[in-house]
C-alpha positions in Angstrom: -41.7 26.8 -72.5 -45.5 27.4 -72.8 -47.5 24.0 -72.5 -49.2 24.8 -75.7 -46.3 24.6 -77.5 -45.6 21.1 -76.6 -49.6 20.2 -77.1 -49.1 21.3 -80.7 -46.0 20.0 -81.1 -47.8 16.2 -80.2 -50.9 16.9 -82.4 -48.5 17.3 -84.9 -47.2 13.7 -84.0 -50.6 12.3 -83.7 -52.2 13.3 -87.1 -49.4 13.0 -89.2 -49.2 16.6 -90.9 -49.4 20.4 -89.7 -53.1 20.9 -91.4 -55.0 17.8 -89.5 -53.0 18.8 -86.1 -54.5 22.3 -87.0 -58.2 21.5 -87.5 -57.6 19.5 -84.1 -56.5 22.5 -82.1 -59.1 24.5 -84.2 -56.3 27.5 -85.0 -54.9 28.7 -88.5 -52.3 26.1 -90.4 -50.1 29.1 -90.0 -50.8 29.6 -86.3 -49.5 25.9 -85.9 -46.3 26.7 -88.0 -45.5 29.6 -86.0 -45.7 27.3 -83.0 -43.2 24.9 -84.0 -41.3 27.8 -85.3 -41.0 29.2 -82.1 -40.4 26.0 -79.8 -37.5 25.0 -82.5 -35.8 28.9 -81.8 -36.0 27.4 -78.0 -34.7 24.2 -78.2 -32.1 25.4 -81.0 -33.3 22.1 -83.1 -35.6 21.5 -86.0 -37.8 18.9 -84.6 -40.3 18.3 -88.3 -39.1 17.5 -91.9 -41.9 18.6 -93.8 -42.4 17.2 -97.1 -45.7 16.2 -99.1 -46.4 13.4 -97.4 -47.0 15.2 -93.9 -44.5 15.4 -91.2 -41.9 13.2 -89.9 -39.8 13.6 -86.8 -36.0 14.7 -86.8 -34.0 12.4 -84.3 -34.2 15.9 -82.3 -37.9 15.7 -82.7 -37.2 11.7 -81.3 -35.6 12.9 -78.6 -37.6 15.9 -77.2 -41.4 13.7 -77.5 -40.8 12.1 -74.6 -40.0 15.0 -72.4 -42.9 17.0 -74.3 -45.3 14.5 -73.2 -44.0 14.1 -69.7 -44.0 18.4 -69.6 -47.9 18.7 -70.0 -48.5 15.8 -67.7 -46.4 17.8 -65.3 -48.1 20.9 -65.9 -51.3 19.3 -65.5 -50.5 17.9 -62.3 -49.4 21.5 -61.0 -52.5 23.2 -62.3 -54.4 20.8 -60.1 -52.7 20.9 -57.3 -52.9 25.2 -57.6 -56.4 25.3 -58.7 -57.6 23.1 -55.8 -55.7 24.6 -53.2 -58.6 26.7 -52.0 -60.6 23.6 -51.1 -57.7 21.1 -50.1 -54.5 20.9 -48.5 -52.8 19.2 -51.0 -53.6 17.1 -54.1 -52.3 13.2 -54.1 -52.0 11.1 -57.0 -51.6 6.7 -56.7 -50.6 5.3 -59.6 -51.2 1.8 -60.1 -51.2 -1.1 -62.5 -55.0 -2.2 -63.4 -54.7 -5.5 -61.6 -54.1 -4.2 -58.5 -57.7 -1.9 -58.2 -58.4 -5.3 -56.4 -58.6 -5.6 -53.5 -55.7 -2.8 -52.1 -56.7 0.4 -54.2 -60.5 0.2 -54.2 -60.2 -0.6 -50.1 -57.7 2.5 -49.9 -59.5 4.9 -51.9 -62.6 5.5 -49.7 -60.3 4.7 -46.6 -57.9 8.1 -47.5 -61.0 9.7 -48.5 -62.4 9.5 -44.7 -59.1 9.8 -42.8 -57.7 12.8 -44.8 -60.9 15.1 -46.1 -58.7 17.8 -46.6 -57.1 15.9 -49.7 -57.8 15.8 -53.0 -57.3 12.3 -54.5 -56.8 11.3 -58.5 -56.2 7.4 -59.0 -54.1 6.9 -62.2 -53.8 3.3 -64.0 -50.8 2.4 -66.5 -48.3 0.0 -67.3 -44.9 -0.3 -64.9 -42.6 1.5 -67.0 -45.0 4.8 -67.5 -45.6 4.8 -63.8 -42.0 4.2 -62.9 -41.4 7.7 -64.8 -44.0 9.8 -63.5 -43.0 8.3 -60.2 -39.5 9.8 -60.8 -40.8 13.0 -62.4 -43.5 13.9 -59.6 -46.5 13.2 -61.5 -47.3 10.4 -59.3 -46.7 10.5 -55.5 -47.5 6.8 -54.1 -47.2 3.7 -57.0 -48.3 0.0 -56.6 -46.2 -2.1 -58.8 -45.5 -5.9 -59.9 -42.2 -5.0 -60.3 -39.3 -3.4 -58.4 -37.6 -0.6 -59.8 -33.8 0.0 -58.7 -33.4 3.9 -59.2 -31.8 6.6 -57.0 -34.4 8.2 -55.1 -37.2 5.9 -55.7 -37.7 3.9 -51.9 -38.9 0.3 -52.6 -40.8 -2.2 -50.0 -42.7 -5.3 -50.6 -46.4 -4.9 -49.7 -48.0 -8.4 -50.1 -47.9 -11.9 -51.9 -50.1 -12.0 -54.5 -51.0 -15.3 -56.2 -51.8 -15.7 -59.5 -53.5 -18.8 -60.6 -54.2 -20.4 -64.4 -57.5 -20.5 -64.7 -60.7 -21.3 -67.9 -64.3 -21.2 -68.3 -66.1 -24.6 -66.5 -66.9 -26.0 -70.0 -63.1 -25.3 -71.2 -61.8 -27.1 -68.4 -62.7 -31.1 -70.1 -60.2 -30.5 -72.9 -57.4 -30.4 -71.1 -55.2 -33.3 -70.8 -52.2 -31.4 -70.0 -52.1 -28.3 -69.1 -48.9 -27.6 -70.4 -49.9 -28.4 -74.1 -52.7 -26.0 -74.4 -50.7 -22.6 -73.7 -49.5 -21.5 -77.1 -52.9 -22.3 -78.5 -55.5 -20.9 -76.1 -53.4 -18.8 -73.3 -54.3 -15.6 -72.9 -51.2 -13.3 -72.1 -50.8 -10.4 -69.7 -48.0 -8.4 -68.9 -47.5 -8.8 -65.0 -44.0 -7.8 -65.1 -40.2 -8.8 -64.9 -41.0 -11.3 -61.5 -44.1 -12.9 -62.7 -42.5 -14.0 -66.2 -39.1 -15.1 -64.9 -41.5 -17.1 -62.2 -43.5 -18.3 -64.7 -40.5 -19.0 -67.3 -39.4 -21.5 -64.1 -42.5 -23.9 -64.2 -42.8 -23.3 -68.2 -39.5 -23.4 -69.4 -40.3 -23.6 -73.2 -40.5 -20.5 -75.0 -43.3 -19.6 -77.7 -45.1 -16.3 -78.5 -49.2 -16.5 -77.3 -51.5 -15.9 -80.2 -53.1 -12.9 -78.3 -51.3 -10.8 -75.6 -53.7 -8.1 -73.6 -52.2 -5.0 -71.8 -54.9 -4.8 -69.1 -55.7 -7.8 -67.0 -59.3 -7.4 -67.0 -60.1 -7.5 -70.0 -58.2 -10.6 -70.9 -60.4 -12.1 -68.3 -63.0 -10.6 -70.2 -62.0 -12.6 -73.5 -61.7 -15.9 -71.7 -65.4 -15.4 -70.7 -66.9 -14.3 -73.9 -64.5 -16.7 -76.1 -62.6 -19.0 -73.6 -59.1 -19.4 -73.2 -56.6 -20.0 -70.0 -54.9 -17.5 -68.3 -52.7 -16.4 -65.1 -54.4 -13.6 -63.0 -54.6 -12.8 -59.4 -56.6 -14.5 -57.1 -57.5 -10.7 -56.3 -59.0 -10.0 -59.9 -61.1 -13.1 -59.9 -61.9 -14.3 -56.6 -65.4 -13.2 -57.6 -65.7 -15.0 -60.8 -64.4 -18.1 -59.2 -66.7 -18.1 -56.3 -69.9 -17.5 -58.9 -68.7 -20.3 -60.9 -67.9 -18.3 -64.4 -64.5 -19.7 -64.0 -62.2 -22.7 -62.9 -58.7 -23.0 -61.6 -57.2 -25.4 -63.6 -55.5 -27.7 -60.6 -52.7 -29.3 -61.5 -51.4 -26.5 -63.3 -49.1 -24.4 -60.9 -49.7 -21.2 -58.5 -47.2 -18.3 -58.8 -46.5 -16.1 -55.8 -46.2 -12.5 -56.9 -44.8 -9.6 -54.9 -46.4 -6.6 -55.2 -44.4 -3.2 -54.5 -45.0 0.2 -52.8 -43.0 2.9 -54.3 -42.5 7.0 -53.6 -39.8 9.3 -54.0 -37.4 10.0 -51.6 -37.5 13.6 -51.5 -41.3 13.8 -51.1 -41.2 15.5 -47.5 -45.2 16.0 -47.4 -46.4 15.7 -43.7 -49.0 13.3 -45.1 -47.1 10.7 -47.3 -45.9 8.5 -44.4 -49.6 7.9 -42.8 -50.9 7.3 -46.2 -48.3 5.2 -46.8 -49.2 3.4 -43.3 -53.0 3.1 -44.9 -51.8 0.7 -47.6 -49.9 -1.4 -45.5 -52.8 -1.9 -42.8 -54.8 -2.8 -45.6 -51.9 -5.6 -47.2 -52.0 -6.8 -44.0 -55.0 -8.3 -43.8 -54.4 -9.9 -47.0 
């Protein structure tokens, strides 16, 4: 299947109708049309029901984004890999969640960098689940998770303890009386992963939905600076903000021990996966 074809068959997705999706990819409406035309003689399916409104997907179309998406990321990965084959050896991508740039992946980075110059190196940041997949697919090569996967092929190991601690701007920190009363208020939720909310379900047993959830750690830190709040993050993300003073770990509340995971596939056989491998655990080590 030619990678174009799935790129139009996703900007087709994106903008709703065949005529935005061609003014995107700057071709002809019926260029686009005769795109889809031919992917749908490939797969055998109509993938579009096209009525005035713009475009919806068939439950063929449902079932074919998915691998369309994960196709160009593929393809994308091979071309750089090919195209910088006459200046490297190979090309390695980590995959990561956000919270853990601090302090493994920003220590590893330049580490690789100097041990293995004849590597090229692309550091790629995403939720478990995403990262999980391109694990499995080949897209990424080495992931640092929250969480553990179980799947065939995928090897496992636990590199560090992370903690994770509640913590508020200094001026916030007067208003509480209890710690637990504040949370479905003012906390500030992040997705850490299966672990850190059954952990966290343990010592806050009381279910309610948080008026703002984040994706990216960071930047609910961000929010809690800007506009206060109270939040769990790890020590790793904040170390610096706690040591300036722009934030407080509220004391009595309690600290939850994270594991973080180091993931690869099985059949990876590269001659340099097992001492990169070896560079992340030196580094946990010292944690």
């Amino acid at each position: 299947m030619d990678v174009t074809l799935a790129k139009t068959f996703l900007a087709i997705i994106d903008c709703g109708n065949f005529r935005e999706a061609s003014e995107r990819l700057h071709v002809t409406q019926s260029t686009v049309s005769a795109r889809i035309k031919s992917l749908e003689g490939q797969l055998g399916k109509s993938l579009f029901i096209r009525n005035k409104s713009g475009a919806t997907l068939t439950q063929a179309g449902m079932n074919f984004q998915e691998y369309a998406l994960s196709f160009i990321q593929l393809w994308e990965r091979a071309l750089s890999k090919v195209s910088s084959e006459s200046s490297y050896q190979d090309y390695i991508c980590i995959g990561a969640r956000p919270g853990l740039w601090e302090p493994v992946v920003m220590e590893w980075l330049p580490w690789a960098k100097s041990e293995f110059p004849q590597l090229a190196f692309k550091a790629e940041f995403g939720v478990a689940t995403d990262l999980i997949r391109k694990l499995e697919e080949g897209i990424v090569d080495i992931a640092l998770l929250l969480s553990a996967p179980s799947i065939p092929g995928i090897i496992v190991e636990q590199l560090y303890q992370e903690k994770f601690l509640l913590v508020t701007k200094p001026d916030s920190i007067f208003e509480i009386k209890n710690f637990t009363k504040f949370m479905e208020k003012n906390y500030i939720d992040v997705d850490w992963g299966k672990e850190f909310r059954e952990s966290k379900k343990h010592y806050f047993p009381a279910s309610f939905i948080p008026q703002l959830s984040v994706s990216v750690g960071i930047y609910g830190v961000k929010y809690i600076l800007e506009h206060g709040g109270y939040g769990y993050f790890p020590y790793s993300m904040i170390s610096e903000y706690i040591k300036s003073g722009k934030l407080v770990i509220i004391e009595d509340a309690p600290e939850i021990a994270q594991p973080v995971y180091l993931a690869h596939c099985q059949d990876d056989h590269s001659t340099f996966k097992e001492p990169l491998l070896a560079g992340f655990r030196e580094i946990a080590a010292k944690l």
